[in-house]
N, C-alpha and C positions, 0 to 999 in steps of 0.2 A: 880230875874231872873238869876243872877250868882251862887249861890247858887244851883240853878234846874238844868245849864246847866253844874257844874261841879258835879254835881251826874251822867248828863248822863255821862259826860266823863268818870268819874269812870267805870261806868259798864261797860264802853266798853271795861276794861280789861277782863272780864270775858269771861273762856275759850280761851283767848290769850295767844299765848307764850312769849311775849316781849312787850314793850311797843310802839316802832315802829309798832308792828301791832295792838295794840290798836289807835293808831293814826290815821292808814290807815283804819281801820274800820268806826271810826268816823269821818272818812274825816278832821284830823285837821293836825296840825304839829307837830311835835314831844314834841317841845316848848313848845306848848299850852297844851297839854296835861301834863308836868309837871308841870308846875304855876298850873292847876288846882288843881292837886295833891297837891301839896304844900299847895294851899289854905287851901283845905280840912283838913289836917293834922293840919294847922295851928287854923283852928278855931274850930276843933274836940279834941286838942291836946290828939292826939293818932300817933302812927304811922301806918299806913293803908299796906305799903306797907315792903317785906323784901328784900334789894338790896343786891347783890354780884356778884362775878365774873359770875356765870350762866347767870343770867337774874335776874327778880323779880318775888315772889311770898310774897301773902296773908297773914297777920299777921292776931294772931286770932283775932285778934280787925277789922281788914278788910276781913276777912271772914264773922264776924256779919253783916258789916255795909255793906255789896256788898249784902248778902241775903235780907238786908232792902231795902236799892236802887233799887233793882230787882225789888220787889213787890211794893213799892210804883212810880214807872213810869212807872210799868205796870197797877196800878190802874189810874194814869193820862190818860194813852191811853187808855184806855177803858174810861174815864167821857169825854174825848176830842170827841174819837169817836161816844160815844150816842147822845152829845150836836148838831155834823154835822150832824146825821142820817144815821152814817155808823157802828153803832153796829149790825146791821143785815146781813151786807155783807162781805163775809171773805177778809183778804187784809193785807198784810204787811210781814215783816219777820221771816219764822216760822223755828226754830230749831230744829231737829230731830233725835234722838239717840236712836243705836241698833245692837245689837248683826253684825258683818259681816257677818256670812253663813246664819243665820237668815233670811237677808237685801235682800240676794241673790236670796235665796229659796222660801221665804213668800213674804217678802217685796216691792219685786220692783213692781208690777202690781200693790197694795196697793199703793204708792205712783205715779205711772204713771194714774194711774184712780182720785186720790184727784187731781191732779195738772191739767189735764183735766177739772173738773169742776170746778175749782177754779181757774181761768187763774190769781187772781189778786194777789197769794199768794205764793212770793217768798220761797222756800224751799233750807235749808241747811239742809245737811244731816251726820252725824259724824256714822262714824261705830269703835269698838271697845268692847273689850271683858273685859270688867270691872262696877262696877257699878259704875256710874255717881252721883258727884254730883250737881243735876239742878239747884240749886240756885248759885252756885260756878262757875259753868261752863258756865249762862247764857240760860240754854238750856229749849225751851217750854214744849216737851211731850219726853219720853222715850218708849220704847219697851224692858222689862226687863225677862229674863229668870231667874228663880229661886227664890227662897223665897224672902223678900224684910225684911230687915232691919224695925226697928224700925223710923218713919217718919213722917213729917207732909205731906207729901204725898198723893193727889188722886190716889186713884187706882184703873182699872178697869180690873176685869177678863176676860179673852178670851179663855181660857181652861188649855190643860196641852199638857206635850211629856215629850216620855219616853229616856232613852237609850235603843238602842236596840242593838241585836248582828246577825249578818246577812253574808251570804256568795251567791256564785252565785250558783243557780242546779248543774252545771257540777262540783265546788268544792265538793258539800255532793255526787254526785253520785261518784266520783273519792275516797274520804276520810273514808266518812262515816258522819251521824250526831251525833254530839256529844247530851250525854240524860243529862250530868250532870257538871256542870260548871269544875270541878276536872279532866274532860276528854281533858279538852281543852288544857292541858301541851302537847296533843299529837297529835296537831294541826299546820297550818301554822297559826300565827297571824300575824295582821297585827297593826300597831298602830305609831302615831306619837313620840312615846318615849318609849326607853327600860330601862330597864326592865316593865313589861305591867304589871299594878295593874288596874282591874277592877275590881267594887263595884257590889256584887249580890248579891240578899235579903237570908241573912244569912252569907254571906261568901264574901271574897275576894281572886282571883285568882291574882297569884305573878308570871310572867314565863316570857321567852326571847320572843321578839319579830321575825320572822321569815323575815319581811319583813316590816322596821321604813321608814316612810314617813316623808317630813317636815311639811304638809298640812292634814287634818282631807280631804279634798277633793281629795289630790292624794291618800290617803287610801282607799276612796271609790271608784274612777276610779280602784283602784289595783285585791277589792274584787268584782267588774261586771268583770272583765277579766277571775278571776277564782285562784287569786294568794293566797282567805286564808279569812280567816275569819275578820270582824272589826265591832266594837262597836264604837256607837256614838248616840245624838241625833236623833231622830227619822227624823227632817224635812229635813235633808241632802242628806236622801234617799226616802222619803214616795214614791217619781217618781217611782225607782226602784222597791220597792215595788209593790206598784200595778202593774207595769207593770210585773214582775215575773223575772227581769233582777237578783235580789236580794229574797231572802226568810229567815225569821225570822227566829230564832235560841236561843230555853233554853225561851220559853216568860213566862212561869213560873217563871222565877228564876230572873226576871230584878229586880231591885230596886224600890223605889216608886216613882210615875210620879212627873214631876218637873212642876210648876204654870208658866202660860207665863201670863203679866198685863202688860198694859200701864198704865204709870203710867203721871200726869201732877201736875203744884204747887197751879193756884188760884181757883179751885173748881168753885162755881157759879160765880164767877165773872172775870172767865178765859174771853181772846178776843175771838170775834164769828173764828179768824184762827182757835184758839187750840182746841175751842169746836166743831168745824165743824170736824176736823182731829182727836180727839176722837174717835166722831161719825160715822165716817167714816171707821177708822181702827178696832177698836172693832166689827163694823157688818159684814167686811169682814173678820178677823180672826178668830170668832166665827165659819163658815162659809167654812174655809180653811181645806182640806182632810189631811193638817198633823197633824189637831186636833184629828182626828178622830180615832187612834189609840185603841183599845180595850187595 
């Protein structure tokens, strides 16, 4: 039993910043939580962990042994769960990683609708613009924009989104619309970083930005005002869009659409939380008008 209860402790570094908050995670002391380490190390003899003045992180040796530990306590919870007769009922702590404007735009109803019918199933949610890794980080299911790596990975498709390039009616009727991406030097842009290099099938466009935001968001608050053209993600705006606040601009000429997947780690023998919240987020994003994109 010592042995099971300092693997959980281990894991409960995962996706922690320090070891104090792997403690407080796992409700232990700080203490405790090192003897276990120690143990571990001791009868593993490996070093698991890499200390310094920062904090600690993961030696490759403990980046193995924490993706093992993952999956085998998560196969304990789920033979514990079957045995009581609660693998049918979602329930416990579900981690959740995803793009932020994504989270904002798609996601939040997607999750305010699971947690609704799933009153028993705690949700943490990490937003961030990187690709995760779930076995490292501790984390159940992803929401991943972009190609996906090489992986042992469940994956499940929900469509695609483009970049698009869009400005408000009163800017083209003021301006003119641009026919060919090489027109756009003689434009207001708009974008979060100057010099503005956007990717268009065939070509890329190098030029000053007219108007650098710090936010992909106050960009687009910039271009419903009327202040100039901006490229992004399509689900940022799809509102605008349809509503005609916003109008497409050069859709000839975007790049090729980018894959959105959730992605999760133990496939059929995931907990009925993560395969509920799959099933759940897959049928509403399939589903979602910013898929819909021609």
């Amino acid at each position: 039993m010592e042995r099971y209860r300092d693997m959980q402790l281990f894991a409960a570094l995962a996706g922690q910043p320090s070891l104090a908050a792997a403690a407080r995670l796992a409700q232990v002391s700080g203490p405790t939580l090192v003897r276990a380490l120690a143990r571990l190390e001791a009868r593993l003899r490996v070093t698991l962990l890499q200390r310094s003045t920062r904090g600690v992180s993961l030696t490759d040796a403990g980046t193995a042994y924490m993706a093992d530990c993952v999956r085998l306590l998560a196969a304990v919870e789920v033979a514990e769960a079957s045995a009581k007769g609660l693998h049918s009922q979602a329930q416990g702590n579900l981690r959740v990683f995803m793009p932020l404007l994504f989270s904002r735009y798609v996601m939040a109803p997607v999750l305010a609708a699971y947690m609704e019918r799933y009153p028993l199933v705690r949700l943490v949610a990490h937003y961030h613009d990187y690709y995760p890794n779930l076995h490292e980080e501790g984390l159940d299911v992803a929401v991943l924009v972009g190609e996906l790596p090489n992986s042992s990975l469940i994956a499940r498709p929900v469509g695609h989104v483009r970049h698009v390039l869009c400005a408000s009616p009163g800017y083209l009727a003021a301006h003119g619309e641009p026919l060919h991406p090489d027109a756009l030097r003689q434009h207001h842009l708009i974008a979060d970083a100057d010099p503005v290099q956007w990717d268009f099938a065939h070509s890329q466009l190098k030029a000053r930005a007219r108007l650098r935001c710090a936010t992909v968001q106050g960009a687009i608050n910039a271009a419903v005002q009327g202040a100039g053209l901006v490229r992004c993600l399509n689900y940022p705006v799809h509102e605008h869009l349809a509503s005609g606040r916003l109008r497409r601009v050069l859709p000839g000429f975007e790049p090729p659409a980018v894959p959105v997947q959730v992605v999760y780690r133990e496939g059929r023998h995931a907990s009925m939380r993560v395969r509920s919240f799959v099933d759940e987020c897959v049928t509403a994003l399939r589903g979602h008008p910013a898929f819909q994109l021609a």
